[in-house]
C-alpha positions in Angstrom: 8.5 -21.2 5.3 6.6 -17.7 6.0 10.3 -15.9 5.6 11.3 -17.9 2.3 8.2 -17.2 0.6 8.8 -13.6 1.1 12.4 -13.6 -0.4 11.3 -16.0 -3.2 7.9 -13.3 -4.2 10.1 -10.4 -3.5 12.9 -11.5 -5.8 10.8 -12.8 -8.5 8.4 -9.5 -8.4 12.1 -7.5 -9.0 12.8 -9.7 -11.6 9.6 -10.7 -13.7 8.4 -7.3 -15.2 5.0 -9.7 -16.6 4.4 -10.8 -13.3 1.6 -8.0 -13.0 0.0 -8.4 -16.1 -1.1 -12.2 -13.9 -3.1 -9.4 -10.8 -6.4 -9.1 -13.0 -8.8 -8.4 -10.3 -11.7 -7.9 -12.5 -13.4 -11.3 -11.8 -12.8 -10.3 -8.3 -15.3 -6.9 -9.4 -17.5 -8.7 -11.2 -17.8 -11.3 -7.7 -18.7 -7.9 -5.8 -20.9 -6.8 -7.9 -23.1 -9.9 -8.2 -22.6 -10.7 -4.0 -24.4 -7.1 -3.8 -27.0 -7.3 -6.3 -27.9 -10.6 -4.5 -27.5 -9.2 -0.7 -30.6 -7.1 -0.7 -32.2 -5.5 2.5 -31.0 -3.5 5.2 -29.6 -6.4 7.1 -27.1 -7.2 4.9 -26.2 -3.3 4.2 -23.5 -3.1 6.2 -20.6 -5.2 8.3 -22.9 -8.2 8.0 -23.0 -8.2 4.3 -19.4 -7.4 3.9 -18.4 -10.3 6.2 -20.8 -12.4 4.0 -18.8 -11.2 0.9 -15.4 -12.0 2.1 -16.2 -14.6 3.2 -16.1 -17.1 0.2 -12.6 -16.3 -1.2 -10.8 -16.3 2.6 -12.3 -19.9 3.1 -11.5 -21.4 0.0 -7.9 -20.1 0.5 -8.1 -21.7 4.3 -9.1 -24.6 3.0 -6.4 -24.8 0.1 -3.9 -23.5 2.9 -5.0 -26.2 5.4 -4.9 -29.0 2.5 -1.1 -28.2 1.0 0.6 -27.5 4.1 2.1 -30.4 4.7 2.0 -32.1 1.1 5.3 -33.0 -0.2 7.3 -32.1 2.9 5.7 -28.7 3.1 6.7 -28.3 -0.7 3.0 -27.7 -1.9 2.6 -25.5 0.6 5.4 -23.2 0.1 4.6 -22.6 -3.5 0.9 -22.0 -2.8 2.2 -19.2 -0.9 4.6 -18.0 -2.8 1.6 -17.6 -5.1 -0.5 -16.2 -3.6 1.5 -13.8 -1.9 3.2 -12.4 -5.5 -0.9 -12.5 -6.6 -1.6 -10.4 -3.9 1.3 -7.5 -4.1 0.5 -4.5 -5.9 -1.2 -5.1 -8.1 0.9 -2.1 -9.8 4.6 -2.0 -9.3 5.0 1.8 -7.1 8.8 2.0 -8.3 7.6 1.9 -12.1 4.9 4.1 -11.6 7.1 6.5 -9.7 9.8 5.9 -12.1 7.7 7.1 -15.2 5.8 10.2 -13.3 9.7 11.1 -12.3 10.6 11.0 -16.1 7.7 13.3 -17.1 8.5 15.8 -14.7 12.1 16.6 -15.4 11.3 16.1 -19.1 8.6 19.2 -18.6 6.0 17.2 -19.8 2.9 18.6 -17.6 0.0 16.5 -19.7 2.1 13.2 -19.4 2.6 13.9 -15.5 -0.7 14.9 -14.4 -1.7 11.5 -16.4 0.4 9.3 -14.5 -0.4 11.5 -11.7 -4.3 10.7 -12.1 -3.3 7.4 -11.9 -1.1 6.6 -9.1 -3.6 9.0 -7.2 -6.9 7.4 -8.1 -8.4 10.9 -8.6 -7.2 14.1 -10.5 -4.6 16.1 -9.2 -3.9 19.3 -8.0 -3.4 21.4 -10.5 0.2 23.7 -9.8 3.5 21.4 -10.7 4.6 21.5 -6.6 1.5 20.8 -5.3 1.0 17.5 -7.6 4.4 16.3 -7.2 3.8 16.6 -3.2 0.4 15.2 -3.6 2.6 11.9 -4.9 4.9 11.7 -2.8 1.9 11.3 -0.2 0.4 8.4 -2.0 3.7 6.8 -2.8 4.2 6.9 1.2 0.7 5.7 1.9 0.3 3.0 -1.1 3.9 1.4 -0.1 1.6 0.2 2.7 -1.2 -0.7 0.5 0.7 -2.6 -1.9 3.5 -4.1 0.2 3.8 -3.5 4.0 0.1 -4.1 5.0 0.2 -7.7 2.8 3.5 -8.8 4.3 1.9 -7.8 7.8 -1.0 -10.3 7.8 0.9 -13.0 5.3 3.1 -13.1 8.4 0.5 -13.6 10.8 -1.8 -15.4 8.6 0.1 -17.0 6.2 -1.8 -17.5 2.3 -5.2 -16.5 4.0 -4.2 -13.0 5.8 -2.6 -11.7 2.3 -5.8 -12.7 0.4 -8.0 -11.3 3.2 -6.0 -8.0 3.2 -6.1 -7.9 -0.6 -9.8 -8.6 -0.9 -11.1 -5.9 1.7 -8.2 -3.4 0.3 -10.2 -4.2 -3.5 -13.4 -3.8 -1.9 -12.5 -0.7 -0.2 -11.4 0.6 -3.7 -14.5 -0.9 -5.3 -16.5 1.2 -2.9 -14.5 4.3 -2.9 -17.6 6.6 -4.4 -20.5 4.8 -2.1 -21.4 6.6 1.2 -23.8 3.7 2.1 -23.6 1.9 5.4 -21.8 -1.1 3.4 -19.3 1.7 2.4 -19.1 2.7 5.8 -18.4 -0.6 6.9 -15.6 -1.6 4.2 -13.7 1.8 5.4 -13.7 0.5 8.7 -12.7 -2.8 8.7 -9.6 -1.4 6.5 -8.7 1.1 8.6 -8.9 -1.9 11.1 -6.4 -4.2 9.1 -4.5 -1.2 8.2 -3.8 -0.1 11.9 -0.9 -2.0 13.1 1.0 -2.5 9.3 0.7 1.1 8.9 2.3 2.3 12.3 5.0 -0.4 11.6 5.9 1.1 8.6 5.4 4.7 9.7 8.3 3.2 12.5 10.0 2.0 9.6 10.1 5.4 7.7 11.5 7.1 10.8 14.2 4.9 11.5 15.4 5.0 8.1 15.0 8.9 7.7 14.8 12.0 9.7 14.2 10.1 13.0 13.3 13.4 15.2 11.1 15.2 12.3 9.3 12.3 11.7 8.3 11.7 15.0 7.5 15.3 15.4 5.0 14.9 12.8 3.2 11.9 13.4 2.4 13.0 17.2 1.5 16.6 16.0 -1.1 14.5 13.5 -2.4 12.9 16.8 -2.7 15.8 19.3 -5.9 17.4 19.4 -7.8 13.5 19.0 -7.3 10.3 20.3 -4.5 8.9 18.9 -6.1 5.1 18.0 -8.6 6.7 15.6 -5.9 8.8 13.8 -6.5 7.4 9.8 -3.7 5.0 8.6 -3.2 7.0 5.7 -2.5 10.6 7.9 0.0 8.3 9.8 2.1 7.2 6.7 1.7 10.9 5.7 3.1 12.4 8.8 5.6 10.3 9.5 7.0 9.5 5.7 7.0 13.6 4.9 8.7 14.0 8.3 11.3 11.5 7.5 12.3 13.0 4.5 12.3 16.3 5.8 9.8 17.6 3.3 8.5 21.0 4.0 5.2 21.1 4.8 4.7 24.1 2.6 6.7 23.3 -0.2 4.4 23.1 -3.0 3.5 26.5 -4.2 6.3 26.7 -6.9 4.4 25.1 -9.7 3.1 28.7 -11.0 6.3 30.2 -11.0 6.7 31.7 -14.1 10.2 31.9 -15.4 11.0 28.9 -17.2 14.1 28.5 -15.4 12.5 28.8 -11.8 10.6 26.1 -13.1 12.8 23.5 -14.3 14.7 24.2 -10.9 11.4 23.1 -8.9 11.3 20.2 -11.1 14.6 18.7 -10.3 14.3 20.0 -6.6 10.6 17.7 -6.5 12.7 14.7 -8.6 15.4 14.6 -6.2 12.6 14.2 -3.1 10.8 11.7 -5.4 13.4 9.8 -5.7 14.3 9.5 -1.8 10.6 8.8 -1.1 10.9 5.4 -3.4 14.8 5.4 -1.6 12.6 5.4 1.7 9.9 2.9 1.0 13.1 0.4 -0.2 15.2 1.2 3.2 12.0 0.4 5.1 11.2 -3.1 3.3 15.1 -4.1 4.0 14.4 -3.2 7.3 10.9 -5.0 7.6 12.8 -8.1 6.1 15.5 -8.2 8.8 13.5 -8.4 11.1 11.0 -10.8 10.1 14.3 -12.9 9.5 15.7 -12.3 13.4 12.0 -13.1 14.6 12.2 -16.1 12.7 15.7 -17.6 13.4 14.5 -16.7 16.7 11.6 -19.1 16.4 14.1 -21.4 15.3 17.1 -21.7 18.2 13.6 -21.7 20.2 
């Protein structure tokens, strides 16, 4: 079921463009706002209050998981996770938004880039043409987890409730971006606990479908110097994704160049490595669905 659901929500997310518009995660805001303004003190500033907080919505989905499984030959079941798992992608499709910020840039359009920019980014970008279109390609490598990888991790382990537990503390952690309080403190870390293993499987999976040895190179260099289980999921993606498409770690100082012609030049070089960073992310979800299929025909003949 877990490897049919995927195909199914992978498909139909390729297919129905108004499939987004159905992520509205503002009640899910409002539900976080009125959890904190009712768990006051210092006990429940911190992991304690965030477990409280999480807890509603991964219960009632354990519950509705639990309940459906096995209605209707497993029917119920399998369309309850289709569900939630399409709910829980994205919410943003990264090709689209990748797609449009590539148009800007080769049209020479600097305000409608550095918008789309701003948004894929979450914050405002560098300013120099180079720098912004490498400060992309970073996020693109490090929200293909977000959006995809690190949901398909847990649905596979967890079914329904590990893609809406991964969704909900990835919201949270979004919601709490700006806070340096101990509950903060505590969202970061349980993310960049759920994050750990999705994020070096798909740091494996950008190697093997890039620059193998570069890639490699990178993501140890980002570990030496510190111990290597406390290295952030998103320096990871970074190292390894950059590495993989062989991406020069200087290669962003040619958005003040001043001849118009120099310029346009950068901008088709930076399109071109756009382009194969999206070309990355697909090659590593083939590859992530491969083998989640082997694993589960092996399942199967077992």
């Amino acid at each position: 079921m877990t490897l049919i659901a995927i195909l199914i929500s992978l498909l139909l997310e390729r297919l129905l463009d108004h499939v987004q518009d159905l992520r509205r995660y503002e009640r899910y805001a409002d539900y976080v706002e009125w959890m904190r303004r009712h768990l006051q003190g210092d006990s429940w500033d911190g992991r304690l209050g965030v477990l409280v907080l999480l807890a509603p919505p991964v219960l009632i989905t354990a519950v509705l998981q639990a309940g459906l499984e096995d209605a209707l030959f497993g029917l119920l079941g399998l369309l309850f996770a289709i569900a939630v798992l399409l709910f829980c992608l994205g919410p943003r499709d990264l090709g689209h938004e990748l797609a449009r910020y590539r148009e800007a840039l080769s049209a020479g359009d600097d305000e409608l880039a550095t918008r789309l920019a701003r948004t894929l980014l979450g914050h405002e970008p560098p300013p120099p043409a180079g720098a912004q279109a490498r400060a992309v390609i970073e996020t693109v490598l490090v929200q293909a987890n977000v959006r995809v990888f690190g949901v398909l991790f847990w649905f596979v382990i967890l079914g329904p409730v590990g893609a809406v537990l991964y969704r909900a503390v990835t919201e949270l952690r979004r919601h709490t971006l700006q806070d340096s309080d101990e509950f903060a403190w505590a969202t970061r870390q349980l993310t960049e606990i759920l994050d750990w293993v999705p994020a070096r499987l798909t740091a494996m999976g950008y190697a093997l479908s890039g620059d193998f040895e570069a890639a490699v190179a990178r993501w140890r260099a980002v570990s030496a110097g510190t111990d290597r289980w406390l290295v952030p999921a998103s320096q990871v993606l970074i190292a390894a994704g950059c590495g993989a498409l062989d991406v020069d770690e200087d290669e962003d100082d040619d958005g003040d160049a001043v001849d118009a012609e120099v310029r346009i030049d950068a901008n088709v070089a930076w399109d071109r490595t756009l382009q194969s960073a999206m070309a990355l992310v697909w090659r590593t979800l083939s590859l992530w669905v491969v083998v989640i299929a082997l694993l589960t025909l092996a399942g199967w003949a077992g």
